[in-house]
C-alpha positions, 0 to 999 in steps of 0.5 A, a space after each residue: 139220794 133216792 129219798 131225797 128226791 122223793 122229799 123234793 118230790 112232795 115238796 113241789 107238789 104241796 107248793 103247786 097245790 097251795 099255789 093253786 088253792 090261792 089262784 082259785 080263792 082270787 078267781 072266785 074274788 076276783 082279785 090279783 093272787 099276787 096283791 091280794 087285790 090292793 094294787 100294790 106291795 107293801 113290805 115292811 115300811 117300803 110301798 111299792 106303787 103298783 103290783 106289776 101283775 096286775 098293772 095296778 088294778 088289782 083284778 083277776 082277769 088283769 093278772 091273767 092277761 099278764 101272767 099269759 103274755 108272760 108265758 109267751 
């Protein structure tokens, strides 16, 4: 069992990390991690009308305005 935590273990940390390069990318673009700046999600032949992060701007520092309100 032990093992197996620390697999889980690494797994996290190298999610948290990736998360993080992502969120540090869009910064310095100045885009929302989430969109990738668009606005909106396109998935597979769905269009989605706005990215629920960024309330469809598309902007870091409106995505950071959500996500803190989120954690709130």
């Amino acid at each position: 069992m032990e093992i197996f935590n620390k697999i889980t273990n690494k797994i996290s940390e190298w999610n948290a990390t990736q998360l993080e390069k992502k969120i540090n990318t869009n910064r310095d673009k100045g885009t929302c991690p989430d969109c990738s700046g668009r606005g909106f999600f396109v998935m597979d032949a769905f269009l989605d009308p706005t990215c629920p992060s960024c309330n469809g701007t598309g902007s870091f520092s409106d995505w950071v305005e959500t996500t803190q309100q989120q954690l709130e």
